[in-house]
N, C-alpha and C positions, 0 to 999 in steps of 0.2 A: 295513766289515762290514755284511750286513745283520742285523734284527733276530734273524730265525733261525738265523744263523754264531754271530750273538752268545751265543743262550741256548745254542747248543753249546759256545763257549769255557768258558761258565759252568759247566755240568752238568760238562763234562771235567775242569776244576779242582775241581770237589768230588772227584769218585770219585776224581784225583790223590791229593788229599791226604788221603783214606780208605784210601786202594791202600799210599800211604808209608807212613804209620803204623802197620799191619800186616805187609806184607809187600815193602813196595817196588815198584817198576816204576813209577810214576806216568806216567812220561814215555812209557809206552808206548800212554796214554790219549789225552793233549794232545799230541805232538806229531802223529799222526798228524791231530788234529783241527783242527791250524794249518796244517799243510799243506793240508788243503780248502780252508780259506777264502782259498787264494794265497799265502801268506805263503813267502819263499823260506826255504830249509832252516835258515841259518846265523842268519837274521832270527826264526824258529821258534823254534830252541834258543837263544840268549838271552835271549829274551821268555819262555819258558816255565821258564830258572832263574830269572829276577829273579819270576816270577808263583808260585813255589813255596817262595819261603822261609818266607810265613805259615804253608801247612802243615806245610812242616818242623819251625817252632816252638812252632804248636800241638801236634804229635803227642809230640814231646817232653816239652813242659808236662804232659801225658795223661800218658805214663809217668813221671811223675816219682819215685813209690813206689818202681819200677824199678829207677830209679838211684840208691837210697840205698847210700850204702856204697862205690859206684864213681866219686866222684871224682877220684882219683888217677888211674884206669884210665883216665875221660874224658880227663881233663886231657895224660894222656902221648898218648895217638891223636889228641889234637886236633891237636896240632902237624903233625904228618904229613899229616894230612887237611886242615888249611889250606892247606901250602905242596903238597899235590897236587894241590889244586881249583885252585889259582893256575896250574899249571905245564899242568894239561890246556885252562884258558882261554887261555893264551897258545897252545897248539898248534893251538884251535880257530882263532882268526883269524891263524896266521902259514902255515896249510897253505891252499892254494887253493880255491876254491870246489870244485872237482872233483873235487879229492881228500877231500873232507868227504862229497859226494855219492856216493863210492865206500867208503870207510872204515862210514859208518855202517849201511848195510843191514846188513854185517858182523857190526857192533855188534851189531844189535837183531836178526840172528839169533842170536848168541854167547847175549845177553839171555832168550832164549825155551828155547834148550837148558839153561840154568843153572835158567832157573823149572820146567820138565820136567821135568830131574831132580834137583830138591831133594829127593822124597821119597828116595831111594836114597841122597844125602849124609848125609840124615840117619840112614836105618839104618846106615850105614859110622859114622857118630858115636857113635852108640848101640852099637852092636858093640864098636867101641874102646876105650868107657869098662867094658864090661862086662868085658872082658878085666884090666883093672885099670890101663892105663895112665894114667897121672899127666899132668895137665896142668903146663905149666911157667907159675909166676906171668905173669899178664897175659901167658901165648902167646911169652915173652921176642924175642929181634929178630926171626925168622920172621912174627911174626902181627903188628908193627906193620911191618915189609916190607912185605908183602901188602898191610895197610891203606894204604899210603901209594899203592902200584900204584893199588888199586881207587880211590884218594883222583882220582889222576890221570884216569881212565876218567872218574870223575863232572866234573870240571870240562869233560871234553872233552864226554860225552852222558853223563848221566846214566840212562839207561833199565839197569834191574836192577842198580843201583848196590850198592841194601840188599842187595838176594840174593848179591851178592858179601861182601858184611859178615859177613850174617850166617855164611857157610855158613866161612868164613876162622876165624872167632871161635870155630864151631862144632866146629871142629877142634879148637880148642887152646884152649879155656877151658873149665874144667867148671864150667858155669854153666849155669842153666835157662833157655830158647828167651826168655820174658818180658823178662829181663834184659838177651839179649844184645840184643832186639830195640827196647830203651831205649838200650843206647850205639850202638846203627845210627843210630834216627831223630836223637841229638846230629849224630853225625861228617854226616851226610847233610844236615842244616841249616849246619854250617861248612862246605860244598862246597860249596853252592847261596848260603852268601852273598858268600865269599870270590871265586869265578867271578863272580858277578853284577854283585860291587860294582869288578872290573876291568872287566868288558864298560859298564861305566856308563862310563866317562871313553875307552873305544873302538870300540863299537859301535853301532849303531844297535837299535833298540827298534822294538816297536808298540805303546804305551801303553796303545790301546783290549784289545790281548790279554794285558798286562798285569795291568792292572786288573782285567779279568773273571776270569783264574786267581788273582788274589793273595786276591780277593773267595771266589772260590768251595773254594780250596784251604783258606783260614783254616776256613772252616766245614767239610770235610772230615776235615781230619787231627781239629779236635776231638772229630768223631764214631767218626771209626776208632777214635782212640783208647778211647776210651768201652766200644764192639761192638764190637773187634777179635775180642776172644777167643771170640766167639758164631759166628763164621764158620766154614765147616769150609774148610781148605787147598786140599783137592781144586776145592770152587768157584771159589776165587778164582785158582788156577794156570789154570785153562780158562779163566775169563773173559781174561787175561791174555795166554795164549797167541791167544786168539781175537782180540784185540783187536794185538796184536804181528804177526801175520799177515798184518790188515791194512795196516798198519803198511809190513810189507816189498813187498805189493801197489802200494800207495801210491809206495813209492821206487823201488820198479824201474821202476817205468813210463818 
C-alpha cells in the first residue's frame, strides 16, 4: 500500500468502528476501501473481520451500563451467534471465488434497503407495543432463530449485520433501542471473532490492512461508543447509504 491507501485503511477503521458501535454497517466503510487499494474480495473480507474485532470490543466495553441485567440474554444469543459466525466463515471459503463475487453485491444491496428502512421498522415496533402486545421472554425460539440466521450472514460479510440485530430484537423484546444496541455490539464481536479466528488457520490475510483497521477501529468503537447518542439517525443512515452505493459501484464493475 501506499502512504495515502494507508491513511485511508486507517480513517476507514475508525469511522468502522464508530459506525458498529452505534448503529452498524461498518463494513460498508472498509470494505469498499480495501477493495481500492487492490485487495481481492475474499482477501478484503477476512482482513477487515480479523481488523474489527478491536472495535467490536471496545464498543461493547462502552455499552457496558447497557448490558447490566442482561447476562443471561447475552449468554443464551451468544451460543447461536458463535456457531453462526463459524458456519457463514466456512461458506465464505468453500463457495468459489465467483460465487462470493456475485452473492455479495446482493448482500450489500439487502444491507442498504434494511439501513433505508429502519425508520419504518421502527414505527411498525413502536405501533406494536402501543397496541399492548407482550413481548415473549428474550423473543423465545423465533428471535434467537433469527439471531443465529443473521449470526450466519455476519461470518459470511458482515455489512448491516447490527441492523439486522437490532431491528429482529426490535421486534420481540421490549426493551429500549440503548439496550438492544449493547447486546448487538456483544453478539457482533463473537462473529467477527469466531469467523476471524477460523480464517486464521485457512486464509490468507493482509496484515498491513489488518493492523491499520484493528488500530483504527479500536479507537473508533471507543468513541462511538462515547457520542453515539449525540448523532441524529437520519445522518448516519445517508452517510451509510452513500457510502454502500459506492460500495455496489465498486463490485459491479
Amino acid at each position: 500500500m501506499t502512504p495515502l491507501e494507508m491513511a485511508g485503511v486507517f480513517a476507514a477503521g475508525a469511522g468502522a468502528g464508530a459506525m458498529n458501535a452505534v448503529v452498524g454497517s461498518g463494513t460498508l466503510i472498509t470494505f469498499p476501501v480495501l477493495l481500492a487499494t487492490g485487495l481481492p474480495p475474499v482477501t478484503a473480507t477476512v482482513s477487515n473481520a480479523l481488523g474489527l474485532i478491536p472495535g467490536s470490543v471496545t464498543g461493547a466495553i462502552g455499552y457496558r451500563r447497557e448490558l447490566a441485567g442482561q447476562g443471561r440474554r447475552v449468554r443464551k444469543f451468544a451460543i447461536g451467534a458463535a456457531l453462526g459466525g463459524l458456519c457463514g466463515a466456512t461458506l465464505l471459503l468453500a463457495l468459489p471465488a465467483r460465487a462470493f463475487e456475485t452473492i455479495v453485491p446482493t448482500l450489500v444491496g439487502l444491507a442498504l434497503v434494511l439501513v433505508a428502512f429502519q425508520p419504518l421498522i421502527a414505527k411498525k415496533v413502536h405501533s406494536r407495543r402501543a397496541k399492548g402486545h407482550a413481548s415473549r421472554p428474550d423473543g423465545g425460539w423465533p428471535l434467537s432463530a433469527g439471531l443465529s440466521l443473521a449470526s450466519v450472514y455476519g461470518g459470511y460479510f458482515a455489512a448491516a449485520q447490527g441492523i439486522i440485530y437490532i431491528s429482529l430484537m426490535g421486534l420481540l423484546l421490549d426493551e429500549p433501542l440503548q439496550r438492544l444496541n449493547a447486546v448487538k455490539n456483544v453478539l457482533a464481536a463473537i462473529v467477527n471473532t469466531v469467523a476471524a479466528a477460523f480464517f486464521l488457520f485457512v486464509a490468507d490475510f493482509d496484515w498491513t490492512a489488518v493492523a491499520l483497521i484493528a488500530t483504527g477501529s479500536a479507537l473508533g468503537g471507543q468513541l462511538g461508543a462515547k457520542t453515539g447518542r449525540r448523532f441524529s439517525p437520519a445522518v448516519l443512515r445517508a452517510l451509510i447509504v452513500t457510502i454502500g452505493t459506492l460500495a455496489l459501484v465498486q463490485l459491479v464493475r
